[in-house]
TIFI-493543 format. One record per residue: x, y, z of N, C-alpha, C in turn. Coordinates in steps of 0.05 Angstrom, whole numbers, padded with zeros to 5 digits, always signed. Example, Ala and Ser with C-alpha at 12.3 -4.5 7.8 and 13.67 -1.06 7.14 Angstrom:
<recs>
+00264-00114+00156+00246-00090+00156+00264-00066+00156/+00257-00045+00142+00273-00021+00143+00258+00001+00157/
</recs>
This chain:
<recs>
-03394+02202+00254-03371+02207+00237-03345+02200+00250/-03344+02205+00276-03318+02191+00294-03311+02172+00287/-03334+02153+00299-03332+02123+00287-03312+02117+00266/-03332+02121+00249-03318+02127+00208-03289+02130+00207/-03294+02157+00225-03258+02167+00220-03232+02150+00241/-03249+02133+00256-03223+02124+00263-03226+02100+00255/-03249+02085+00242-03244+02052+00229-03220+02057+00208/-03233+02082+00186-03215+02095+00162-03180+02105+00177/-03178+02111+00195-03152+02112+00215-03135+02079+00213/-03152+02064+00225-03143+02044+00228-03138+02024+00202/-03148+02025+00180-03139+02009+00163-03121+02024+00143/-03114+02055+00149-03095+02063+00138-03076+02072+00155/-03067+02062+00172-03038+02053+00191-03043+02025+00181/-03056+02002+00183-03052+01980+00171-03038+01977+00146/-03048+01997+00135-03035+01989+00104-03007+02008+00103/-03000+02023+00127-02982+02032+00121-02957+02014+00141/-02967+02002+00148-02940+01979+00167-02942+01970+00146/-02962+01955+00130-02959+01921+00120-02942+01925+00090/-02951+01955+00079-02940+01960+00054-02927+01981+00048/-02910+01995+00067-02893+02011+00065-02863+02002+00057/-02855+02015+00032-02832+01998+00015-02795+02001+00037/-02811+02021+00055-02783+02022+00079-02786+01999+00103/-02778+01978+00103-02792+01962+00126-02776+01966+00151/-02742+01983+00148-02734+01984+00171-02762+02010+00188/-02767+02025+00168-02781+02057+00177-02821+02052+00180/-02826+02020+00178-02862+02029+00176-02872+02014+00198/-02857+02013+00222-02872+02014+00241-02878+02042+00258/-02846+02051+00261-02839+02083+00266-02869+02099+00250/-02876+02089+00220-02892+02112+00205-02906+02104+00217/-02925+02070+00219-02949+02074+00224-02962+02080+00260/-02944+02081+00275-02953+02088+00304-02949+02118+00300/-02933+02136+00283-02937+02154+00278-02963+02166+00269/-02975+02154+00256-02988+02169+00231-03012+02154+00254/-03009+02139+00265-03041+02136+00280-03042+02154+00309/-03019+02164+00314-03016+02181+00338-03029+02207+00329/-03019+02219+00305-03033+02237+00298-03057+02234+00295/-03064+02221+00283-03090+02213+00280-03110+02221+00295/-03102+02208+00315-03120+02205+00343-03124+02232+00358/-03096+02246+00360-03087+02276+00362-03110+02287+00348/-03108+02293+00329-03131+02318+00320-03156+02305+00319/-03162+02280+00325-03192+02275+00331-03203+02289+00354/-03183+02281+00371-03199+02283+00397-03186+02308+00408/-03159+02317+00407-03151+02357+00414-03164+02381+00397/-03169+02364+00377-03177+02393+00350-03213+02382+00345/-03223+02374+00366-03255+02369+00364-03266+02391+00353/-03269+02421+00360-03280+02436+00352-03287+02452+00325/-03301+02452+00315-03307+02453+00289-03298+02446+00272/-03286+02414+00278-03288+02385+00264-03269+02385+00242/-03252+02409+00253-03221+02405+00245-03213+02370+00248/-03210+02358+00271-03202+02342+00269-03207+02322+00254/-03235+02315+00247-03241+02298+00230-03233+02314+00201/-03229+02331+00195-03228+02340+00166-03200+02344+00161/-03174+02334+00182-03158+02324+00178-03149+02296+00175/-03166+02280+00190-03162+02260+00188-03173+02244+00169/-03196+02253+00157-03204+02242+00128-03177+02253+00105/-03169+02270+00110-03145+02280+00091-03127+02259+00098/-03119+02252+00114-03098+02233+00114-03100+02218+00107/-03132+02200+00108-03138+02177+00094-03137+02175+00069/-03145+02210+00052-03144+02207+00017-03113+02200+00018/-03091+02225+00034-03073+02218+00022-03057+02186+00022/-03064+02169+00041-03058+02142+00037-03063+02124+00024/-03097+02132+00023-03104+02117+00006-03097+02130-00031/-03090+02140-00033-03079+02152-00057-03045+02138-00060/-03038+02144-00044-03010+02125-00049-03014+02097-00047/-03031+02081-00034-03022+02053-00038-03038+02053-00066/-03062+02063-00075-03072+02064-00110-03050+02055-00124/-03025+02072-00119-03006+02078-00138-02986+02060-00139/-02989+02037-00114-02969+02022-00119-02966+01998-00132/-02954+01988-00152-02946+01972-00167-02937+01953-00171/-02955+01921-00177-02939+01893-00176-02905+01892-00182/-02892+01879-00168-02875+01874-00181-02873+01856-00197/-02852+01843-00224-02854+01821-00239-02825+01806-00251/-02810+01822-00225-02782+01806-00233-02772+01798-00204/-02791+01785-00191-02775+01768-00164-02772+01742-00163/-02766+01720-00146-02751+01703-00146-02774+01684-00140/-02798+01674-00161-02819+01662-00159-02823+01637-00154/-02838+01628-00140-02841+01601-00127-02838+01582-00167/-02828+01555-00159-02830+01543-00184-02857+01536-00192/-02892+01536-00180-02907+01529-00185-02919+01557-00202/-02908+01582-00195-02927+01608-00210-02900+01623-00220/-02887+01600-00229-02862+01615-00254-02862+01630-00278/-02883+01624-00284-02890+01629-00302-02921+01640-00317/-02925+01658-00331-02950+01667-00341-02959+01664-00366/-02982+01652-00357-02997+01639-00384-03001+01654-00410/-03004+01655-00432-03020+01667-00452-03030+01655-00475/-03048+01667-00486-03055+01645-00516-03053+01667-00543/-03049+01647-00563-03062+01648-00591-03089+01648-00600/-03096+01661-00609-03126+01658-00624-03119+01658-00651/-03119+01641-00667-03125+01631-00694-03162+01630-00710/-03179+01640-00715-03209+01634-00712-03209+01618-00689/-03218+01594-00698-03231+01575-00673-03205+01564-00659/-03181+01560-00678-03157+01545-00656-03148+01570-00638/-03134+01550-00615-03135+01570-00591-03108+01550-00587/-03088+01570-00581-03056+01562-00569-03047+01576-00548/-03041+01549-00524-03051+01564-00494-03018+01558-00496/-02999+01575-00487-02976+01580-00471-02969+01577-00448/-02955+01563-00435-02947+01559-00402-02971+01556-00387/-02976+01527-00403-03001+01524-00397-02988+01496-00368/-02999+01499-00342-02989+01483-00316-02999+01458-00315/-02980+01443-00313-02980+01413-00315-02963+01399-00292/-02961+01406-00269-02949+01397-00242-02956+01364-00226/-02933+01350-00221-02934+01321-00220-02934+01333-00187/-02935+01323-00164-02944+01322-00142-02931+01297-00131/-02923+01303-00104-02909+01288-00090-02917+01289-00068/-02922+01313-00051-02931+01325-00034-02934+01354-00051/-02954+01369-00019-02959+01397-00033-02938+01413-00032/-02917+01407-00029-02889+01429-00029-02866+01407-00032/-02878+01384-00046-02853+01367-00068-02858+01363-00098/-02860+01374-00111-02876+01375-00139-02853+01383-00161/-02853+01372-00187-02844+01378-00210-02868+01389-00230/-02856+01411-00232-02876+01425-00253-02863+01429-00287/-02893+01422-00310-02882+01431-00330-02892+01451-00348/-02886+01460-00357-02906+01493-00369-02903+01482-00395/-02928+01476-00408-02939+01460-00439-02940+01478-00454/-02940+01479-00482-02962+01483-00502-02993+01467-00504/-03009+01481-00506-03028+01458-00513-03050+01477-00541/-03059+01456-00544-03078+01465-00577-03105+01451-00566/-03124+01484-00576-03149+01469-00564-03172+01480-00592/-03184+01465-00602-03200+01475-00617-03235+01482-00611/-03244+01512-00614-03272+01525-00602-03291+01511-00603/-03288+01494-00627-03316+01474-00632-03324+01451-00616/-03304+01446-00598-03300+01423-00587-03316+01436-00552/-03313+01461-00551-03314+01473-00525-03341+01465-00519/-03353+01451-00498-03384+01435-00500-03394+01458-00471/-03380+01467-00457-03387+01473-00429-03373+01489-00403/-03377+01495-00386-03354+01503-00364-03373+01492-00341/-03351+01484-00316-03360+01471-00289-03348+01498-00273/-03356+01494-00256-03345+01515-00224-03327+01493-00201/-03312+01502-00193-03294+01492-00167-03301+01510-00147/-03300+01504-00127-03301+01532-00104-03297+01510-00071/-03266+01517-00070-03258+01507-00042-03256+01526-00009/-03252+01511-00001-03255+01521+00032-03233+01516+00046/-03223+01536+00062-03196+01520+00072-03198+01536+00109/-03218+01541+00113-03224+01556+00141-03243+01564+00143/-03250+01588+00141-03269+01612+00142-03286+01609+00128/-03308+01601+00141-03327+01600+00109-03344+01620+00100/-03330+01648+00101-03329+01671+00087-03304+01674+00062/-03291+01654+00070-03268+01654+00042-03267+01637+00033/-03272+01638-00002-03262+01615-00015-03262+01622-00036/-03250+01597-00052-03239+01603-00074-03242+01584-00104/-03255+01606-00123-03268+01593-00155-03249+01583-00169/-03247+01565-00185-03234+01558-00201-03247+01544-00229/-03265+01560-00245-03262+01551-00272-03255+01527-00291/-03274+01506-00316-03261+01491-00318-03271+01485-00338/-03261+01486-00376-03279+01492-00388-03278+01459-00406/-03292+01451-00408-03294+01425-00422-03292+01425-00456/-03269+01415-00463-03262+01413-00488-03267+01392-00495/-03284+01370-00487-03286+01336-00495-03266+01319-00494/-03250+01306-00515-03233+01295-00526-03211+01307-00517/-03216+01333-00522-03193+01352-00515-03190+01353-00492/-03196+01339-00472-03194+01346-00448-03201+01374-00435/-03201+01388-00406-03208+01404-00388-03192+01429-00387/-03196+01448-00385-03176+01475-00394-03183+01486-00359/-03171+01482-00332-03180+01500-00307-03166+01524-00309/-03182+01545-00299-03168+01571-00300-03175+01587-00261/-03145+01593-00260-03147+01600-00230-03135+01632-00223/-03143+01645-00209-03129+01671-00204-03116+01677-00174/-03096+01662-00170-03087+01662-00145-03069+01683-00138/-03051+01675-00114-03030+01697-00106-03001+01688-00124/-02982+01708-00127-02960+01685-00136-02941+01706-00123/-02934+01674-00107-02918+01686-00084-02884+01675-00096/-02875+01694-00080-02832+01686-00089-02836+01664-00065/-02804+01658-00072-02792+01633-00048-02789+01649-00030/-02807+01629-00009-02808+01635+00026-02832+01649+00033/-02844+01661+00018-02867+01676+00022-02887+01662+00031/-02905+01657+00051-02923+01647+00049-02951+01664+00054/-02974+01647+00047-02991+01664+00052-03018+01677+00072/-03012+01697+00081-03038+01712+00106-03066+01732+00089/-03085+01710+00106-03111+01724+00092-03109+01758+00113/-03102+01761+00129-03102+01788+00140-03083+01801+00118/-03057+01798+00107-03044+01815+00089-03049+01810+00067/-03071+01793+00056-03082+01781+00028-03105+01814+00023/-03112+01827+00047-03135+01857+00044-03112+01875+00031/-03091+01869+00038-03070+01891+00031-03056+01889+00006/-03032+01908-00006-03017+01893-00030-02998+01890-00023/-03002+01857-00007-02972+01840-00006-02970+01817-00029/-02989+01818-00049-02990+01793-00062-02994+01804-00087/-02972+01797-00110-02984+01798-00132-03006+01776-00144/-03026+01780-00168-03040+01764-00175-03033+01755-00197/-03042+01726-00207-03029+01714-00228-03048+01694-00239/-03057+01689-00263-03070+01671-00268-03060+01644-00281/-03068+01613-00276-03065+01598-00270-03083+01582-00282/-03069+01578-00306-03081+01562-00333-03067+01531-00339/-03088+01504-00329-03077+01487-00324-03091+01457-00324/-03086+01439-00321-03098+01414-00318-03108+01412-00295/-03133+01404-00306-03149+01390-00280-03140+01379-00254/-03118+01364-00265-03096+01338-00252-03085+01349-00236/-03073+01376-00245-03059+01394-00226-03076+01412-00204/-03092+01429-00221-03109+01449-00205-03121+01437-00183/-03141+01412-00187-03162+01406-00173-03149+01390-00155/-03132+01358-00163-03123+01343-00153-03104+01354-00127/-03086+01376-00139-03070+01389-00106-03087+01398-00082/-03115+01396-00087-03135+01408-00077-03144+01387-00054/-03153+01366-00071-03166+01345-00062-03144+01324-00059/-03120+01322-00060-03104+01296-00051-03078+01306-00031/-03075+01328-00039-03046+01335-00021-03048+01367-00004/-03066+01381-00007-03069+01400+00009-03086+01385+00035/-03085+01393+00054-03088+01386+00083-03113+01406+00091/-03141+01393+00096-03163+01416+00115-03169+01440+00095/-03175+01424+00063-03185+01442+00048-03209+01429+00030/-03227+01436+00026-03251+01423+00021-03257+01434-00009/-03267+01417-00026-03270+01422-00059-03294+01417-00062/-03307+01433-00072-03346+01418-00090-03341+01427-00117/-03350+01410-00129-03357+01416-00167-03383+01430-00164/-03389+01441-00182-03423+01454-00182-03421+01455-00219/-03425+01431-00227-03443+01426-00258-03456+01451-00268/-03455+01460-00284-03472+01480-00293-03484+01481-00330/-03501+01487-00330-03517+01484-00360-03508+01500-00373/-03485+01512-00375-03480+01535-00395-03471+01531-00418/-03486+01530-00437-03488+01534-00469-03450+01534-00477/-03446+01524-00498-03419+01529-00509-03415+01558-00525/-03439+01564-00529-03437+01588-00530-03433+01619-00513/-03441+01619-00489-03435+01619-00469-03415+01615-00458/-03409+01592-00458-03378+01588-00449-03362+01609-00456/-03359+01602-00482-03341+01618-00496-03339+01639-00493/-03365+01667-00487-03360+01689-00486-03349+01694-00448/-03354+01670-00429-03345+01676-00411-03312+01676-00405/-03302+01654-00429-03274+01660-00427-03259+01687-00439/-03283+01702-00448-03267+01720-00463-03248+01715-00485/-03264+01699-00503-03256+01692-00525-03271+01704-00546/-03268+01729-00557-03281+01730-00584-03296+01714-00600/
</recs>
């Protein structure tokens, strides 16, 4: 149970440096709150006071970061400016700020947020994306549902970071990142992937799934 209580120690001082809304005050908290920590583990051993404080500390942290809340009015990179939504008409479907980004390099790009009109009947299928950019414990799906004629609908759930932000898979465990989904052209999604991102690897994986199917995977009525 030691063990336990100090892994659970340690990732709640983590989350209280990385996401404490005082940043002059959360290093002060978190060498604090792990000093204690350690304090009644190992002074207050005897009838396991210490651990039955230090799991209390962990509800109460982990109870506050629960509680904390995306923000949605900061100063957003121009590629996740914006958030998608649609129309459902029966079968017509009207996708809103829907991403259409011309590419120059991966941090020279003009982006344009579309309308587009896609009709259900047309929907034949969905493919999988899933890239690699290090770790090959992380990576990342990207969705892609085949409208025919109508061209490719990709759908992505990334971070959406403000200007300057960039992004750490160590503070990606934490909430430094809001999430945003990322409804867009092929051209854009896949192509930044495979032509201008640097030491990131893409596979398609085809899949037989019914248009029927499809459909209920997009959560489309």
């Amino acid at each position: 149970m030691t063990v336990v209580a100090l892994l659970l120690t340690v990732w709640a001082t983590a989350a209280i440096y990385f996401d404490s809304p005082f940043s002059e005050l959360r290093t002060a908290a978190a060498i604090g709150y792990f000093v204690l920590a350690l304090l009644s583990l190992f002074v207050l051993r005897k009838g396991r006071k210490g651990l039955l404080i230090t799991f209390l500390g962990f509800l109460i942290v982990l109870a506050w970061w629960l509680s904390l809340k995306p923000p949605n009015n900061r100063n957003w990179q121009p590629d996740n400016a914006e958030t998608p939504y649609a129309d459902i008409d029966g079968d017509q479907v009207t996708i809103h700020d829907f991403r259409n980004c011309d590419y120059r390099t991966e941090s020279d790009y003009t982006c344009k947020w579309e309308t587009r009109y896609y009709n259900l009947h047309n929907l034949s299928g969905a493919d999988i994306f899933i890239t690699w950019w290090g770790s090959p414990w992380i990576a990342h799906p990207i969705v892609s549902y085949d409208f025919g004629d109508q061209d490719h609908v990709a759908m992505s759930i990334e971070t959406r970071n403000a200007v300057g932000q960039e992004y750490s898979a160590i503070r990606g465990f934490f909430r430094q990142y809001t999430l945003t989904y990322i409804v867009g052209d092929e051209r854009d999604l896949i192509r930044l992937r495979t032509n201008y991102r640097k030491g990131e690897e893409v596979y398609l994986f085809r899949t037989s799934v019914t248009p029927q199917k499809a459909r209920k995977i997009s959560g489309i009525p």
